[in-house]
C-alpha positions, 0 to 999 in steps of 0.5 A: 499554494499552502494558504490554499491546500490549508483550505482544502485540508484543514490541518495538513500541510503539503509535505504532510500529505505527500508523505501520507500519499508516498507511505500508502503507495509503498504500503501497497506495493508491499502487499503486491505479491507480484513485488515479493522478491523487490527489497523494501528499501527499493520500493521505498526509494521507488516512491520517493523515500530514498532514505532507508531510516527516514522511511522506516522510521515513517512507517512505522510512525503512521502503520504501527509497525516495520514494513517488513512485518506488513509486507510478511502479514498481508502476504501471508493472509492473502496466501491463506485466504480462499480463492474467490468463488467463480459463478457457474456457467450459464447455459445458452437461451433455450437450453435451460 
């Protein structure tokens, strides 16, 4: 099975990618404002990192920064950001 996941992903191995795959899940989850009151570690154990400071010291590895700083920043820019424009009801055929 590595022999041929190494063919497919040159340079990446299997515990490599399911880590990678484990980590984005999480970061999104992060993101989720729906998810806001749900603790860090939850999510994290939630998508198979059960280890407190294994996972933190993973993010932070691959994202540069705590997954509380992520979780802080992308909510608030998705606070700050405007609500998507809604386009204008179109009138009915014939009564343009």
């Amino acid at each position: 099975m590595h022999r041929v996941f190494g063919a497919c992903f040159p340079g990446e191995t299997v515990a490599s990618w399911i880590r990678s795959q484990r980590l984005e899940r999480i970061r999104a989850d992060l993101a989720d404002p729906s998810l806001r009151a749900t603790p860090v570690h939850v999510l994290a154990a939630r998508w198979g990192m059960p280890n407190a400071s294994a996972f933190t010291r993973s993010f932070r590895s691959a994202y540069g920064l705590t997954a509380r700083d992520h979780r802080r920043q992308a909510l608030s820019a998705r606070d700050a950001a405007p609500a998507p424009a809604t386009p204008a009801p179109r009138a009915p055929d014939g009564m343009r």
